[in-house]
FIVOKE-661451 format. One line per 4 residues: their letters; for each residue x, y, z of C-alpha. Coordinates in Angstrom, 3 decimals. Example, Ala and Ser with C-alpha at 12.3 -4.5 7.8 and 13.67 -1.06 7.14 Angstrom:
% FIVOKE-661451
AS	12.300/-4.500/7.800  13.670/-1.060/7.140
END
This chain:
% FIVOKE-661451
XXXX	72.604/82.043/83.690  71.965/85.798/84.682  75.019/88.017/84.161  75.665/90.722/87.094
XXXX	73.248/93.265/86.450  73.229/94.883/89.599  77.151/95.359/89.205  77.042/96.598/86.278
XXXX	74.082/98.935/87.345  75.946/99.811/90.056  79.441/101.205/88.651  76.960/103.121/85.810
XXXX	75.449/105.347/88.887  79.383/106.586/89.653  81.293/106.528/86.697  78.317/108.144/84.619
XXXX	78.819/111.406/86.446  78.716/113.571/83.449  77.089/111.389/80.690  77.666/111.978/76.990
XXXX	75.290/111.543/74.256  74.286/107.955/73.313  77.913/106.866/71.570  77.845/104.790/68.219
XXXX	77.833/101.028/68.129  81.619/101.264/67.926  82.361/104.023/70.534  85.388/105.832/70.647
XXXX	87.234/108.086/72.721  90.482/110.525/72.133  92.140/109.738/75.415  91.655/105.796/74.669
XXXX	93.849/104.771/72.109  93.814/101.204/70.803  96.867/100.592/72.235  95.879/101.448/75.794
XXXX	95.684/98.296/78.600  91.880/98.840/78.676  90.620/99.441/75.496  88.706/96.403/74.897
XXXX	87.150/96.507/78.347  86.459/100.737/78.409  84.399/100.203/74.365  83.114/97.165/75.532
XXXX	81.586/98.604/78.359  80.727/101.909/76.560  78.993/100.349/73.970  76.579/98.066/76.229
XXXX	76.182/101.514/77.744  77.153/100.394/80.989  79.981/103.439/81.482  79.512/106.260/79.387
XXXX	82.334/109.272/78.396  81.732/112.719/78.559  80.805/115.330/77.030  83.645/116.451/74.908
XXXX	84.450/112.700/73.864  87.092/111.814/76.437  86.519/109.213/79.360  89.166/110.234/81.791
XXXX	91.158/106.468/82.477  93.423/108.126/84.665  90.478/109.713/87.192  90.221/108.273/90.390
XXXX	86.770/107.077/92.755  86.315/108.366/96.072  86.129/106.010/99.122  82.912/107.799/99.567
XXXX	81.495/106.915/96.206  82.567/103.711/96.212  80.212/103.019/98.617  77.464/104.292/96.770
XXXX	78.791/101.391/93.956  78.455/98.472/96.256  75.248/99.714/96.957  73.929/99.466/93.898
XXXX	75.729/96.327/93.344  74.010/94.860/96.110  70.358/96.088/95.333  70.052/96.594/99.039
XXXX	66.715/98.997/99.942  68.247/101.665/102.087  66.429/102.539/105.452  65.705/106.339/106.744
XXXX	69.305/107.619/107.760  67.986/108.658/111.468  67.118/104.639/111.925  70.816/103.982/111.781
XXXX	73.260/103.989/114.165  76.975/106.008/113.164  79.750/103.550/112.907  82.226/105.672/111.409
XXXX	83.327/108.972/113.930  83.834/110.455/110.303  80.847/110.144/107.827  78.062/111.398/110.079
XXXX	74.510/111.911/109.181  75.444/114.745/107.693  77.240/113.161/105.056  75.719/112.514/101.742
XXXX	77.188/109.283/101.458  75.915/108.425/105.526  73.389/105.926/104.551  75.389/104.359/101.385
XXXX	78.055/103.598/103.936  76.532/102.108/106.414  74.383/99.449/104.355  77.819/98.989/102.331
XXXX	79.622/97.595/105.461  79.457/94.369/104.334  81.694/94.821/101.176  83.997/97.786/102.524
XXXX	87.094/98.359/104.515  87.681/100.330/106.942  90.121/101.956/109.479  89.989/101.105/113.644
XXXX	91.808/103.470/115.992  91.480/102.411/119.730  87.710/101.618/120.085  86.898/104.373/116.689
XXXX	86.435/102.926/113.505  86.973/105.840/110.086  86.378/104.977/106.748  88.096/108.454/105.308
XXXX	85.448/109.002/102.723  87.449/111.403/100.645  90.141/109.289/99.989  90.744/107.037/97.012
XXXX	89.461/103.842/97.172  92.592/101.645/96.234  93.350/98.343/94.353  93.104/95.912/97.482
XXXX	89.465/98.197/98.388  87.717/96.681/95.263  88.946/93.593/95.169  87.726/92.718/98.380
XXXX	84.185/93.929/97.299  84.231/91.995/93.765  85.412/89.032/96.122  82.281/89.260/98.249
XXXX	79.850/90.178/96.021  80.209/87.484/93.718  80.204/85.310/97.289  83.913/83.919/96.417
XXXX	84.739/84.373/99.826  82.321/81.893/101.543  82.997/79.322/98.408  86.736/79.398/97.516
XXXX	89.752/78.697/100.124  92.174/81.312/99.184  95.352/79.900/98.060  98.071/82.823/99.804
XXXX	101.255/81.786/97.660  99.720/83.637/94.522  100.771/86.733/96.684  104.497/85.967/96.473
XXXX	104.647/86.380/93.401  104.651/89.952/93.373  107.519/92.170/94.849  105.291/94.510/96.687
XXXX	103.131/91.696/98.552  104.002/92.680/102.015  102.055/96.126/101.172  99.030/94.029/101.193
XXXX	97.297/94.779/104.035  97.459/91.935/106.554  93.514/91.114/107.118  92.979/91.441/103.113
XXXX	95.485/89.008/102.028  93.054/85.897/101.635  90.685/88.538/99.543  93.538/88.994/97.472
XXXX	94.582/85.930/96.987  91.181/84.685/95.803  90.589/87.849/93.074  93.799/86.814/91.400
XXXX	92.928/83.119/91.232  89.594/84.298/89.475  91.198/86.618/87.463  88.615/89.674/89.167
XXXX	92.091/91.693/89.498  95.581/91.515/87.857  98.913/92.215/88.883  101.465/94.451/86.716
XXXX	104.176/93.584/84.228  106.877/94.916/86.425  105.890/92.032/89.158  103.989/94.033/91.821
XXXX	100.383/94.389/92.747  100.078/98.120/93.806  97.381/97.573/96.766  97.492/101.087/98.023
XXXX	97.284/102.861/94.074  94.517/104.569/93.797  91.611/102.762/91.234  90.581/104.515/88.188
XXXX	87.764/104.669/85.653  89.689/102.209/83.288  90.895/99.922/85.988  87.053/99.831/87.207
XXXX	85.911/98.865/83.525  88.751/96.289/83.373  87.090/94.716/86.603  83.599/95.459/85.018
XXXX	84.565/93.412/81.831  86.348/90.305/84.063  82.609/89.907/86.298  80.494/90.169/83.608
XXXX	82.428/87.680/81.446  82.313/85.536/84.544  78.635/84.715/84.519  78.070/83.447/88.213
XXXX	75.436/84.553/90.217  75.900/86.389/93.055  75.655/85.964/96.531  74.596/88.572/98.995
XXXX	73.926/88.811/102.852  70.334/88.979/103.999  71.132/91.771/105.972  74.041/94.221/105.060
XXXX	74.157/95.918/108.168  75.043/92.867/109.851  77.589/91.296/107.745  79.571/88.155/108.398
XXXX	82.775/88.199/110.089  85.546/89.027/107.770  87.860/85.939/107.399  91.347/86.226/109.060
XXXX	94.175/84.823/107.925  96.041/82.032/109.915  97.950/84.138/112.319  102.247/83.334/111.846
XXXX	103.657/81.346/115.140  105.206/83.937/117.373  108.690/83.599/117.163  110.819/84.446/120.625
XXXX	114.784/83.914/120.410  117.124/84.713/123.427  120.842/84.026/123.265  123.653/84.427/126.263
XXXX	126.258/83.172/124.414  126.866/80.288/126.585  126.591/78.012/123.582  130.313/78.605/121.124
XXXX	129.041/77.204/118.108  126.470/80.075/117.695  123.792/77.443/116.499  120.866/80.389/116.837
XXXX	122.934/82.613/113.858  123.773/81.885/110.981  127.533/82.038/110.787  127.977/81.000/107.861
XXXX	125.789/83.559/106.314  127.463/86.639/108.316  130.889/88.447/107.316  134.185/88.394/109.275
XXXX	134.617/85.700/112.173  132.219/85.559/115.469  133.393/83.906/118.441  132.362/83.498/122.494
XXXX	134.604/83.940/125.177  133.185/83.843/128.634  129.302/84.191/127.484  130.207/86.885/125.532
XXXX	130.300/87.520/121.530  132.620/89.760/119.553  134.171/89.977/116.058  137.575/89.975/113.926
XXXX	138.724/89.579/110.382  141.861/89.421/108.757  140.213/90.664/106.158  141.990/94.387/105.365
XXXX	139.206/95.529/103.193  136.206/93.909/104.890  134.378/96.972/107.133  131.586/95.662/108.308
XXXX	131.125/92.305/109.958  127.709/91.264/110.484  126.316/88.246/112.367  122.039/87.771/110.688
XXXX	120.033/85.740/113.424  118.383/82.347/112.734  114.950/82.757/112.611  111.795/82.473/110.031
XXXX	113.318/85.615/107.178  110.613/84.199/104.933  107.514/85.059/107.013  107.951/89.251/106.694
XXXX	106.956/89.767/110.364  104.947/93.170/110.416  105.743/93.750/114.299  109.284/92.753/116.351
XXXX	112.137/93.715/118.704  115.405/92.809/119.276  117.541/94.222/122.110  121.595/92.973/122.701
XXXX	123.488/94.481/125.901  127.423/96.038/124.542  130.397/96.241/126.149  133.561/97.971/125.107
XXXX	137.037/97.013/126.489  138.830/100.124/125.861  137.224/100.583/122.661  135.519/103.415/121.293
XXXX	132.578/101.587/120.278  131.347/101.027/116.718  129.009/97.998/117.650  125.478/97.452/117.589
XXXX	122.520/95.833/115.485  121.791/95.771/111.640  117.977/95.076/109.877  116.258/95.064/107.040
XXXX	118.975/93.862/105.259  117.854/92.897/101.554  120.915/91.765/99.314  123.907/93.401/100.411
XXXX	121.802/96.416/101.708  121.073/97.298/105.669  120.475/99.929/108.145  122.685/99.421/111.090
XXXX	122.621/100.563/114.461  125.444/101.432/116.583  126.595/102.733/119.669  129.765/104.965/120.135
XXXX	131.423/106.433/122.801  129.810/110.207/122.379  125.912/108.378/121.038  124.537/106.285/118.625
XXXX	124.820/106.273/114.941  122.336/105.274/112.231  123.158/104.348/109.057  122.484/102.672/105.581
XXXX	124.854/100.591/104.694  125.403/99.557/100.672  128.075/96.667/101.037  129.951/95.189/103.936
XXXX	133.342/95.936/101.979  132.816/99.363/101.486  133.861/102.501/104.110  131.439/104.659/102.948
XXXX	127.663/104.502/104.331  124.444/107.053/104.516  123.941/108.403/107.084  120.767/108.745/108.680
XXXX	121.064/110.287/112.322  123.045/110.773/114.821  121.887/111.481/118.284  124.241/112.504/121.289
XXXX	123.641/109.769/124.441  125.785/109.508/127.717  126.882/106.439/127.606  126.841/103.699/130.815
XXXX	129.820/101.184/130.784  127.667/98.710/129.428  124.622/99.706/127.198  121.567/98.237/126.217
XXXX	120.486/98.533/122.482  116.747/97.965/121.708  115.310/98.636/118.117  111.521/97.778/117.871
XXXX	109.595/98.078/114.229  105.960/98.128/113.342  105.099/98.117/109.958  106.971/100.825/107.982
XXXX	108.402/102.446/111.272  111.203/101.477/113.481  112.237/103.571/116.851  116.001/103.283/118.521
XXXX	116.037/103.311/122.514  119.279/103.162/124.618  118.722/101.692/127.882  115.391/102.187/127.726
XXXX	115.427/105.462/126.757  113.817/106.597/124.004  116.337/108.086/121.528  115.374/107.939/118.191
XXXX	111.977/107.201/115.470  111.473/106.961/111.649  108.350/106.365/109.938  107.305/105.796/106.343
XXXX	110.196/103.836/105.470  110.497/101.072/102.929  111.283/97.930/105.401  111.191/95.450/102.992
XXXX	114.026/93.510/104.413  113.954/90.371/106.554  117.810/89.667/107.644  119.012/91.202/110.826
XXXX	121.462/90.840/113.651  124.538/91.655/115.724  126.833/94.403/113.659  130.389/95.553/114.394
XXXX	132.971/97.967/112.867  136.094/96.900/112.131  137.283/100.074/113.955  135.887/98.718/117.350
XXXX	138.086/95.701/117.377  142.081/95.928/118.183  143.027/92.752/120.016  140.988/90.669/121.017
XXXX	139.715/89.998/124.314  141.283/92.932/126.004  140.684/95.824/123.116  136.971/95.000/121.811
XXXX	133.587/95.369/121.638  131.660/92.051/123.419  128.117/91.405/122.995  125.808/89.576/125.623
XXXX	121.927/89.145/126.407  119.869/89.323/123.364  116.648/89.148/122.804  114.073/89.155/119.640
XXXX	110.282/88.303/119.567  107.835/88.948/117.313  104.492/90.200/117.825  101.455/88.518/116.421
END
């Protein structure tokens, strides 16, 4: 059977940039050591004269490809005849005729991701073209994706899977089942690092060892839809505390003691050393929603506050929400015994009698609103974690039911 030529042709046009004289049978280079990940793969590949070093005997590993010439690989790949550029129509508001990869990446849609904003698609050509980028083009290339069902619990495996991006994860799933991409020792994936010359020869070696042939669309400016995954069940929970055995939290799971008094919910312990009592919600932790809310209404009876929500709690580690009598107060909190937390902001807000607390999050973002206003926004954080709920201070509660804090009317939905 026929091994990948035009693959291998393919990565040669890029990674060739500054070709070195034709290398020994046994090719060698300084910044390659036989101890490196790659070293079979980079001399294997080097001495078929598919990638070639440089000039002054080093082949760079560590340097990274260019979204932008990364189309110009799937091109070749693909041995698709490119048009005249002027009989194509722009998809992308940012490679533009003028751009001398234009034509590459428009024939290249077929294998390539790229980025929608409103009704604009980008493909941010200057970039680095990451992990999750080529392994969704070795995927359809080799035609995986219209002949293997991808089998999604491979991705678990890996600590880092929710950094998959969401439409990719069946691509994914099938390059690791073929073995066209590997994970790392320290169990994550790394679908956002950028790929480099020795990662691209480790791929190289895997397809051409894998003698299939390969599959490609008749016409690669109309490519077939990408394949979704199954959309998760939205999930919609609302609780007025009517019912006293709390069967939508999970009690049992939460620290200090929760209890309902007149469709309302507040806390105690007599617990000296316990600070933080907690109440996580009932739902589906295990399906790493990407997009929710959850909004609870608080009351104080002459308290000063202290109450509010916690999320994405992993362990004994949480960011919690809460309201006082001057604002509201965000924190990360370490352990549920100890005093001591990080804080994060603190943002002054007159305060109603009773208050409405709504945190939303989308993706690695979260924003704070009291009653409906708009009070607070993070982005770029690390929200890894799954567990949330209802969270009170031990300093809110004096005697219970006339010196507390009493929750009532929450909400939580997810977004699909």
């Amino acid at each position: 059977m026929k091994r990948i030529t035009s693959l291998l042709l393919a990565f040669v046009m890029v990674f060739a940039l500054v070709p070195a004289m034709a290398l020994a049978n046994t090719p060698s280079f300084w910044d390659v050591p036989k101890n490196h990940w790659a070293y079979e793969a980079i001399t294997e590949m080097a001495k078929k004269g598919i990638i070639d070093g440089y000039r002054d005997g080093s082949f760079r590993p560590d340097e990274k490809v260019s979204r932008a010439e990364f189309a110009k690989i799937m091109i070749a790949a693909s041995g698709v005849k490119m048009g005249d550029k002027w009989d194509i129509d722009q998809t992308f508001r940012d490679v533009t005729r003028n751009h001398w990869a234009f034509t590459y990446v428009e024939y290249a849609k077929p294998y390539l991701t790229g980025y929608k904003s409103g009704s604009s698609y980008y493909y941010k050509p200057d970039q680095s073209a990451v992990r999750e980028d080529i392994a969704v083009a070795m995927v359809r290339l080799l035609g995986y994706d219209q002949s293997k069902t991808p089998n999604l619990k491979l991705l678990n495996k890996f600590d880092d899977e929710h950094k998959i991006s969401n439409n990719l994860r069946s691509f994914i799933a099938i390059a690791l089942e073929t073995e066209l991409i590997k994970g790392f020792n320290d169990d994550t994936f790394r679908p956002q690092n950028a790929i480099t010359r020795a990662e691209a020869a480790s791929l190289l070696y895997r397809a051409k060892l894998d003698e299939q042939k390969v599959v490609f669309p008749v016409d690669p400016t109309k490519p077939k839809p990408e394949p979704k995954p199954e959309p998760e069940k939205k999930i919609e929970i609302k609780d007025d505390f009517s019912d006293d055995q709390l069967k939508k939290w999970k009690n049992d799971k939460g620290t200090g003691s929760w209890a309902t008094y007149k469709n309302r919910v507040t806390a105690y312990s007599n617990d000296d050393d316990l600070v933080h009592y907690l109440l996580p919600l009932n739902w589906a932790e295990d399906k790493k929603y990407d997009e929710y809310e959850m909004s609870v209404t608080i009351t104080p009876e002459n308290s000063k506050g202290f109450a509010g929500l916690f999320f994405d709690m992993k362990d004994d580690d949480a960011k919690i929400v809460y309201l006082t009598e001057n604002g509201v107060q965000i924190h990360e909190m370490e352990d549920a015994d100890e005093d001591d937390t990080d804080k994060i902001a603190s943002v002054s807000v007159k305060m109603n009698k009773s208050n409405t607390l709504t945190i939303k999050v989308k993706g690695d973002s979260y924003t704070v609103y009291v009653n409906g206003k708009h009070i607070y926004d993070a982005q770029n954080q690390n929200l890894d974690g799954a567990r949330l709920g209802l969270y009170l201070n031990k300093n809110a509660v004096k005697q219970i039911p006339t010196k507390t804090i009493w929750f009532d009317n929450f909400s939580f939905k997810t977004k699909n």
